[in-house]
C-alpha positions as CSV (number, residue, x, y, z in Angstrom):
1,X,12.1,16.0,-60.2
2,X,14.4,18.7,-59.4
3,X,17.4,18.2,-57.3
4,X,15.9,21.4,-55.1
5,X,12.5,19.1,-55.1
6,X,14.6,16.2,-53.8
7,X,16.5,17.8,-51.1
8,X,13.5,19.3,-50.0
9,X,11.7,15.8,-49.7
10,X,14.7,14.7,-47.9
11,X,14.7,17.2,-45.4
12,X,11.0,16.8,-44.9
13,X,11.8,12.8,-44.5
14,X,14.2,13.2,-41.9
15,X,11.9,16.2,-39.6
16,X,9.4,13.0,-39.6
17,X,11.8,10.3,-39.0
18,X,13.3,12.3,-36.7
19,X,10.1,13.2,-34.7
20,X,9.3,9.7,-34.8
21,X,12.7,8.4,-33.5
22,X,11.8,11.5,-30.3
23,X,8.3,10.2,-29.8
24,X,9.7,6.5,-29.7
25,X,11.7,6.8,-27.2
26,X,9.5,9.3,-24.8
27,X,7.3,6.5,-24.9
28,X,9.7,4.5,-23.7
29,X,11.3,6.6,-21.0
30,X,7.6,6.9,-19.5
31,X,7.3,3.1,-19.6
32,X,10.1,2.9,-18.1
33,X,9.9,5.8,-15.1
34,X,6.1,4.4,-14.4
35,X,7.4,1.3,-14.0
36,X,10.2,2.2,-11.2
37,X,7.8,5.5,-9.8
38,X,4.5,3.2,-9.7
39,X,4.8,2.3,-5.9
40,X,5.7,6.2,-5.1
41,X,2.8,7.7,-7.5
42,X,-0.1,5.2,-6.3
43,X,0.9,5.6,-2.9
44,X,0.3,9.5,-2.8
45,X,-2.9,9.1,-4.5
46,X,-6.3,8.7,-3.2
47,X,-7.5,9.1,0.5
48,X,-6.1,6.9,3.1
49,X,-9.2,7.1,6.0
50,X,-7.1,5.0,8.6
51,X,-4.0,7.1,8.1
52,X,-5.6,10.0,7.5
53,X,-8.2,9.6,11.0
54,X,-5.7,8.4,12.6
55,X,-3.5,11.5,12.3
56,X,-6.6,13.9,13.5
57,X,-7.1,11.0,16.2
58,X,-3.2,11.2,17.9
59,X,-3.3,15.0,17.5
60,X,-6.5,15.2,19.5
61,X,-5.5,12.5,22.3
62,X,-2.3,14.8,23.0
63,X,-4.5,17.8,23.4
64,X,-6.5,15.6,26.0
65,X,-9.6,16.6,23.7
66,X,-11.9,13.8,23.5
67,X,-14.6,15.3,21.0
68,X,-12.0,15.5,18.7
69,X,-11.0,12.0,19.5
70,X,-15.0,10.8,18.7
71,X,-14.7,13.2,15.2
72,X,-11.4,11.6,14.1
73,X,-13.0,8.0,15.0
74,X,-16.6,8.6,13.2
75,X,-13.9,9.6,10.2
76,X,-12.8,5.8,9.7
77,X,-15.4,4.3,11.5
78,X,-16.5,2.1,8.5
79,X,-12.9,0.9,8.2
80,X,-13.5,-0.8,12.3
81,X,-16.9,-1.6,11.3
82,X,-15.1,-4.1,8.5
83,X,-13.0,-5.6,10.6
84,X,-15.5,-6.6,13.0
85,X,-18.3,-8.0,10.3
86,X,-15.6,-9.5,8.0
87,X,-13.0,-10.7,10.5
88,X,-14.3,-10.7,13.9
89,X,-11.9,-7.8,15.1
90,X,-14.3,-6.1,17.6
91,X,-12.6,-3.0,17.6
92,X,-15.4,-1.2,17.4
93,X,-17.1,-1.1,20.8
94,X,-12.7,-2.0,22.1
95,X,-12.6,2.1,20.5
96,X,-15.8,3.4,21.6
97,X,-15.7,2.3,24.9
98,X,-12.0,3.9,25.1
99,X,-12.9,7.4,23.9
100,X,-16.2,6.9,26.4
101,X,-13.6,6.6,29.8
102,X,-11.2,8.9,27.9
103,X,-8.9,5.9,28.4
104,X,-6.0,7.4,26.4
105,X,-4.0,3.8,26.4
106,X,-7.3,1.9,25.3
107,X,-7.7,4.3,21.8
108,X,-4.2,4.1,21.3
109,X,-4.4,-0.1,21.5
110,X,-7.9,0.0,19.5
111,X,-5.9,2.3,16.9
112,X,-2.6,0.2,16.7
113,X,-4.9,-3.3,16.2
114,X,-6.4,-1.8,13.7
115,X,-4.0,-0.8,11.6
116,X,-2.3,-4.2,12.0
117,X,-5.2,-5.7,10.9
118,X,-5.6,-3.8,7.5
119,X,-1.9,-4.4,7.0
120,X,-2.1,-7.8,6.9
121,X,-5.9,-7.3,4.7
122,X,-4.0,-5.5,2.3
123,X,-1.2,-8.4,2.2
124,X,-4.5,-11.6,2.1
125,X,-5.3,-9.4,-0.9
126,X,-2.0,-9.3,-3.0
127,X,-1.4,-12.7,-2.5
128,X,-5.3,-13.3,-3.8
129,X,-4.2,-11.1,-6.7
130,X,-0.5,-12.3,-7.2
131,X,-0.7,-12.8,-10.6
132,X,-1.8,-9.7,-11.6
133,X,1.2,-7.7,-10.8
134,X,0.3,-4.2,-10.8
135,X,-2.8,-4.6,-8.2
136,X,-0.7,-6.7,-5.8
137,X,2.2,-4.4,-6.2
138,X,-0.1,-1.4,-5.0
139,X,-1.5,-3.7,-2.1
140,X,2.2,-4.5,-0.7
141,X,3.1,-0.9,-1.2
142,X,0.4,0.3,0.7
143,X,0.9,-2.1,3.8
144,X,4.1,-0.8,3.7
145,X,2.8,3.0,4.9
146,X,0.6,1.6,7.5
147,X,4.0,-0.4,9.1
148,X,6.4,2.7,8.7
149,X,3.1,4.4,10.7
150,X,3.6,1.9,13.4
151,X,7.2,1.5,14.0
152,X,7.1,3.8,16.8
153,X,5.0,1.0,18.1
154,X,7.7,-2.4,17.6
155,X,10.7,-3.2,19.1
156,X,13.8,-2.3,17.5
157,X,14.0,-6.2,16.4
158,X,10.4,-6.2,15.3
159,X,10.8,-3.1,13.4
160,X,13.3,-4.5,11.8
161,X,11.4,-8.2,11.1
162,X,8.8,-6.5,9.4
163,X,11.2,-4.3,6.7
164,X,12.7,-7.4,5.5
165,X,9.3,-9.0,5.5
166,X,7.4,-6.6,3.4
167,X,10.0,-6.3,1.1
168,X,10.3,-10.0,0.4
169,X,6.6,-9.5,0.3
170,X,7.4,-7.3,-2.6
171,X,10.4,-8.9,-4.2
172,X,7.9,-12.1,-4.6
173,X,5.6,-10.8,-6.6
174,X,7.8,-10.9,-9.6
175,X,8.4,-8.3,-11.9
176,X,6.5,-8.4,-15.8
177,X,9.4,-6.5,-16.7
178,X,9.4,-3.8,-20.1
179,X,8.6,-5.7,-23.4
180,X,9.7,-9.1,-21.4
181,X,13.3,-7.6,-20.3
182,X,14.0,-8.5,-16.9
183,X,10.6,-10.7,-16.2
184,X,10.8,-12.3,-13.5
185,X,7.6,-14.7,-12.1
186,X,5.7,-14.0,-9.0
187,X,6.5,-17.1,-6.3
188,X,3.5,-17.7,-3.9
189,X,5.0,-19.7,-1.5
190,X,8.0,-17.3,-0.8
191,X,5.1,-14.6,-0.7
192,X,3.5,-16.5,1.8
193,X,6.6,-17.1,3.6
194,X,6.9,-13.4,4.1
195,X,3.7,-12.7,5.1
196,X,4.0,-15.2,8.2
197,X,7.3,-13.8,9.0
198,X,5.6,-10.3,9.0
199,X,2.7,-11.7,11.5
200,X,5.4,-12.9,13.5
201,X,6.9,-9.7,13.5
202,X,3.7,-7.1,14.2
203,X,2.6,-9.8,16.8
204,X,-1.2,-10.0,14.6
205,X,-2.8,-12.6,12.6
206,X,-5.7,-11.5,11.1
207,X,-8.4,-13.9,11.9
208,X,-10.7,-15.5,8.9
209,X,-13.9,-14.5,7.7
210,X,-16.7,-15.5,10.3
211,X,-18.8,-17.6,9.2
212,X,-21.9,-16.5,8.0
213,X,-25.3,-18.1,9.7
């Protein structure tokens, strides 16, 4: 082989290695930014009915226009229906009845229960799922939009109560780490610690399942 042969070999050795060593470690920097950008990238996707409704809802009740109100309702209404088959939250007719009298206090108090209550649903879920890290990581994150939504809504103390609840909530599940750096286990009972202390703090326990006949 000539020496022009060789160096050409070596050259085309190195573009491969060296396209190789590049593809390595983009891999690795997407690991790596999913991994800390997760919470922000699931949270922005998908549709949100309750936030979304409720949005149309409040915008509707401050123009006093209560055929808005019944539009933004019908919107999420299968997210009250749930509530009230699965947990006994009779929201439902609580919101229905409210828009009916145009009883601006009673949508607002059918609205805030409701959000409370798929809070804590999202949380009954992550600690069902607390093994698998990446679905109860999604569930906590998500509970954590509905209680920035209702902070207007707590006391200053409260307000406060539930931030260091829900992230506790979120600490707990663990982290699986990249390639086993930095693992850390999920701990249920601290998880279930935090969710009581978030209760405490929105003033809401969701009520079990009824049971069926």
């Amino acid at each position: 082989m000539s020496l022009k042969m060789i160096s050409t070999t070596l050259k085309t050795a190195n573009v491969v290695n060296t396209k190789i060593a590049k593809s390595f470690i983009l891999s690795l920097l997407v690991l790596l930014f999913s991994t800390h950008s997760f919470a922000y990238s699931y949270a922005a996707a998908g549709k949100e009915p309750l936030i979304e409704g409720r949005e149309a809802l409040l915008k509707a009740l401050s123009a006093n226009d209560y055929s808005a109100v019944q539009t933004a309702y019908d919107s999420m209404l299968a997210e009250f229906v749930y509530f009230k088959e699965h947990h006994g939250v009779n929201v439902v007719e609580q919101m229905q009845t409210a828009i009916t009298k145009q009883d601006q206090q009673g949508v607002s108090a059918a609205l805030i229960t409701t959000m409370k209550a798929e809070i804590m649903r999202r949380l009954d879920g992550a600690e069902q799922n607390i093994n698998d890290y990446q679905v109860a990581k999604v569930l906590v994150v998500k509970s954590k939009l509905f209680i920035d939504l209702l902070a207007a809504d707590l006391t200053a103390d409260n307000r406060q109560k539930a931030d260091t609840a829900i992230r506790g909530a979120l600490a707990s599940i663990g982290n699986p780490g990249v390639f086993g750096v930095g693992q850390k286990p999920a701990d249920l009972a601290r998880f279930i610690e935090y969710q009581t202390d978030l209760e405490d703090a929105l003033q809401f326990i969701l009520p079990d399942a009824p049971t069926k006949k």
